[in-house]
C-alpha positions as CSV (number, residue, x, y, z in Angstrom):
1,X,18.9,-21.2,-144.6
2,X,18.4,-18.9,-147.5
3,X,15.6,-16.3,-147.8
4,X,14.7,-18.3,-151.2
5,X,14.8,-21.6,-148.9
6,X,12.2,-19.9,-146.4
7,X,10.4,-18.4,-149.2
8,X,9.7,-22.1,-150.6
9,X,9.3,-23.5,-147.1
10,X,6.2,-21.0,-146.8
11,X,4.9,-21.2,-149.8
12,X,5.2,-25.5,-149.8
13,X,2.6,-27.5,-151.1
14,X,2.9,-29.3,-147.8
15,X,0.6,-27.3,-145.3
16,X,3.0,-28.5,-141.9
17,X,5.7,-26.9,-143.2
18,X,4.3,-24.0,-144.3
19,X,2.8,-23.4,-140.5
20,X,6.2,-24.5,-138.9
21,X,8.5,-22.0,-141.5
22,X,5.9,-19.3,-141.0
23,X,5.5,-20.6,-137.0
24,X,9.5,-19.7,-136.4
25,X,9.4,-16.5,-138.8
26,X,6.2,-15.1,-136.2
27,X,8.2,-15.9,-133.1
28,X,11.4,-14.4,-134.1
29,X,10.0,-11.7,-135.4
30,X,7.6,-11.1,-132.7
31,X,10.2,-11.8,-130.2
32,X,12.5,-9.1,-131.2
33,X,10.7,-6.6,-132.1
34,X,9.1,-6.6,-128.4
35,X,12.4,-6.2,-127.1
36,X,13.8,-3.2,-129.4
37,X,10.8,-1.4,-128.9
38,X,10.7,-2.1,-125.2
39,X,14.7,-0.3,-125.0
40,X,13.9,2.2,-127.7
41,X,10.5,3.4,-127.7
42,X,8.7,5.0,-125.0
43,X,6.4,3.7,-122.9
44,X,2.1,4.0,-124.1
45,X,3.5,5.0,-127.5
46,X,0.5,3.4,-129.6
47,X,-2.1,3.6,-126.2
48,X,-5.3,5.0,-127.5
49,X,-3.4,5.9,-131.0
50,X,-6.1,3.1,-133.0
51,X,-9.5,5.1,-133.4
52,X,-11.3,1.5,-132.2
53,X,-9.1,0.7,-129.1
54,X,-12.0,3.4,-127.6
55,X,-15.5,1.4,-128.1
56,X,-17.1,-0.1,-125.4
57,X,-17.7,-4.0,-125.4
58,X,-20.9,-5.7,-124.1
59,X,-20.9,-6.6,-120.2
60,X,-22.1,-10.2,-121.5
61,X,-19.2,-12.4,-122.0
62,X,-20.9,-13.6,-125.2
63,X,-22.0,-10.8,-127.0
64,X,-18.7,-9.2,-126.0
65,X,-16.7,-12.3,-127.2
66,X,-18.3,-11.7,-130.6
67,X,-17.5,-8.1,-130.4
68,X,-13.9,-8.5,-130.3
69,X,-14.2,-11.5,-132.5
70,X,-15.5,-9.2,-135.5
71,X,-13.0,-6.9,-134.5
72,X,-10.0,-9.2,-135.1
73,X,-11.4,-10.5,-138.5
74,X,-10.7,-7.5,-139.9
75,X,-7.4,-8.2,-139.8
76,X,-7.9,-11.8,-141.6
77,X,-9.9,-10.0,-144.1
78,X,-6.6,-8.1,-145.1
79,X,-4.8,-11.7,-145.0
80,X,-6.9,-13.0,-147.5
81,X,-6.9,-10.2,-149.6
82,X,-3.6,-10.2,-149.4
83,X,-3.0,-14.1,-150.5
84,X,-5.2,-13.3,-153.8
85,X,-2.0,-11.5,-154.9
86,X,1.4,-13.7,-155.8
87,X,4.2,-11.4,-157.0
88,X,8.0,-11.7,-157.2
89,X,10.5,-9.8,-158.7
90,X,13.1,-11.7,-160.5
91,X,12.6,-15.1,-162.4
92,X,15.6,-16.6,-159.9
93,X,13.2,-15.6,-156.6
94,X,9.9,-17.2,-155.4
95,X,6.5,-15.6,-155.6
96,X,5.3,-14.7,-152.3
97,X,1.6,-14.2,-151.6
98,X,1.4,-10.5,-150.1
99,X,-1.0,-12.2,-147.4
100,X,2.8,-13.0,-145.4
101,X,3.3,-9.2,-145.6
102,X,-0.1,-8.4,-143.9
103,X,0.4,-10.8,-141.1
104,X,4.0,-9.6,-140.3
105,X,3.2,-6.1,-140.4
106,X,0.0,-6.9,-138.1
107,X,2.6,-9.3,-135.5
108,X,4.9,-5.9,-135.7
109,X,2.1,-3.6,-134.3
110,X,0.9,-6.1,-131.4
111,X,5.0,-6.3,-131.0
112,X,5.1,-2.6,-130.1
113,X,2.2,-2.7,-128.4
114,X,3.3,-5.1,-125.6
115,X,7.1,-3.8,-125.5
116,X,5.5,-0.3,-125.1
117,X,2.1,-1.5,-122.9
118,X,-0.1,0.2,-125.0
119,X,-2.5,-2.0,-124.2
120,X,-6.5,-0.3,-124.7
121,X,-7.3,-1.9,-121.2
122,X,-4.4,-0.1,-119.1
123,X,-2.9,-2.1,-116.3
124,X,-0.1,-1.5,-114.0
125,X,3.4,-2.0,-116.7
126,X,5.7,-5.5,-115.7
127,X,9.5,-6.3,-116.8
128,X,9.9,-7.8,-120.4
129,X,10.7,-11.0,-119.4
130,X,7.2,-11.4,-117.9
131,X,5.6,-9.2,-121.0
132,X,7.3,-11.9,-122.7
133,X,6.5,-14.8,-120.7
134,X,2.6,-13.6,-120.1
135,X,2.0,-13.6,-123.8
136,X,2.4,-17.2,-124.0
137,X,0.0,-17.7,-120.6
138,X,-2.6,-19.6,-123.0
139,X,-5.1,-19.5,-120.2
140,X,-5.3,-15.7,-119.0
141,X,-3.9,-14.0,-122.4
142,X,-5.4,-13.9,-125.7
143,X,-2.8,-12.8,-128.2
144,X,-1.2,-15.7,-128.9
145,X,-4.4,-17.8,-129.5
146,X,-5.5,-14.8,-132.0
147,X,-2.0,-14.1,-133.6
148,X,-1.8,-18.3,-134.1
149,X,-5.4,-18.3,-135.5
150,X,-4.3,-15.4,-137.9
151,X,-1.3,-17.6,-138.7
152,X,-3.0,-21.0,-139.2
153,X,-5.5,-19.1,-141.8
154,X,-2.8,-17.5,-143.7
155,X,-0.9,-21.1,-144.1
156,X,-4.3,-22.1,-145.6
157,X,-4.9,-19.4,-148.0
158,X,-1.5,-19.2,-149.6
159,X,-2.6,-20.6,-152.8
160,X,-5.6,-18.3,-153.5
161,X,-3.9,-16.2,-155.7
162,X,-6.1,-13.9,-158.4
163,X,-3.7,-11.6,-159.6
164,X,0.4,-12.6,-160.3
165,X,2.7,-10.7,-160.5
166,X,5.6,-11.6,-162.8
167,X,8.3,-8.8,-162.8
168,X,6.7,-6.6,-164.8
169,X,3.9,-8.7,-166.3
170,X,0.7,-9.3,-164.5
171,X,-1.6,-12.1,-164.9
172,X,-5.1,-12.4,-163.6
173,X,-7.1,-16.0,-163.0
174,X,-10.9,-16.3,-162.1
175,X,-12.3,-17.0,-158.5
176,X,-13.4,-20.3,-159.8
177,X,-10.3,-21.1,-159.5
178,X,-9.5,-21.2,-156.1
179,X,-9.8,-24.3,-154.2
180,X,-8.6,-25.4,-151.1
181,X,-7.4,-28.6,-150.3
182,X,-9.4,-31.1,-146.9
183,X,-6.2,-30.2,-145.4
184,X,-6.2,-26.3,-145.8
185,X,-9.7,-26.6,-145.2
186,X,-9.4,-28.1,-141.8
187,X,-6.2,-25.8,-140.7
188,X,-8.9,-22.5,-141.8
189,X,-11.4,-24.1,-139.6
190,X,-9.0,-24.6,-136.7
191,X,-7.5,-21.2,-137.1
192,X,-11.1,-19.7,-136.7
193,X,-11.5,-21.6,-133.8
194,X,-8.5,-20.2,-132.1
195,X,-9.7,-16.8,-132.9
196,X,-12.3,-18.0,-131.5
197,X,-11.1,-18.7,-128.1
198,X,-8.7,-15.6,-127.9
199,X,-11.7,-13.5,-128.3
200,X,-13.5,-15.2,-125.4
201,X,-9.8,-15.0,-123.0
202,X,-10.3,-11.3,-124.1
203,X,-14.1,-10.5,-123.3
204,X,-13.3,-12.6,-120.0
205,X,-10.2,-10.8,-118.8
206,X,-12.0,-7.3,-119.6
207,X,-15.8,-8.0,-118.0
208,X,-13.3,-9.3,-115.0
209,X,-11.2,-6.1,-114.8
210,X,-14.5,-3.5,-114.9
């Protein structure tokens, strides 16, 4: 498959394939950058390096939960702003919302963050395999119910596109514009629900560990 092929596949008009496209691009991405930066990079590289990894969450799992909740929005924030701009280079390649860019760059980080356990919370390290095999523990961790939220609300938002880019030429639309399908709206809903639930996993696992 052809990066113009994958290109289309995420930017489809039909929202399952854009989730199942951008669903294998997360995983293998995610996948392998854990492991080169598990070999190459030394251990607690990024530990405390985020100026926020230092606040202090609410002993009460609720208020806590909506801590971190706020927290991770931030980084849907820069998804959406991201979708409002569709740009490609050449006439013969697709336009990409730069919302894809955003969530890669953001799976890359939390990539390096479990290869090098640079987790804010700091915990005794384990082997890949089980770094690996822990992150998809849907019932203890809460990265991959957050990262999939993130994912499902980026699938959603692809077509919310303000300013296009055109090679050189830029084009700019009104926000009445936008509109979102029953479909996209339901797959935004359920993606903040996930984010929901990875932010209650979260407050849970820290309250337990203090």
């Amino acid at each position: 498959m052809n990066i113009n092929r994958i290109k289309r596949n995420l930017t489809s008009d039909d929202v399952i394939l854009r989730i199942i496209t951008t669903y294998i691009c997360f995983l293998l991405l995610f996948i392998t950058v854990t492991i080169v930066s598990y070999f190459l990079l030394p251990q607690g590289l990024l530990l405390n390096k985020h100026p926020l990894q230092k606040w202090d969450t609410s002993p009460t799992l609720i208020i806590s939960s909506l801590q971190i909740l706020s927290f991770n929005l931030l980084s849907v924030i820069v998804i959406l702003f991201g979708n409002t701009f569709l740009a490609r280079e050449k006439k013969s390649q697709c336009f990409m919302p730069l919302g894809y860019l955003a969530f890669l760059v953001g799976i890359s980080i939390n990539a390096v963050v479990l290869g090098t356990w640079s987790f804010s919370v700091v915990t005794e390290s384990i082997p890949l395999i089980e770094r690996l095999v822990g992150t998809f523990d849907i019932f203890h961790r809460a990265g991959i119910w957050e990262m999939s939220g993130q994912l499902l609300i980026l699938c959603a938002t692809v077509n919310i596109s303000l300013i296009i880019t055109d090679g050189k030429k830029t084009t700019t639309k009104s926000w009445k514009t936008i509109k979102l399908s029953k479909q996209e709206i339901i797959v935004f809903s359920i993606g903040l629900v996930l984010m929901l639930l990875g932010a209650l996993i979260e407050s849970y696992a820290i309250i337990n560990l203090n």
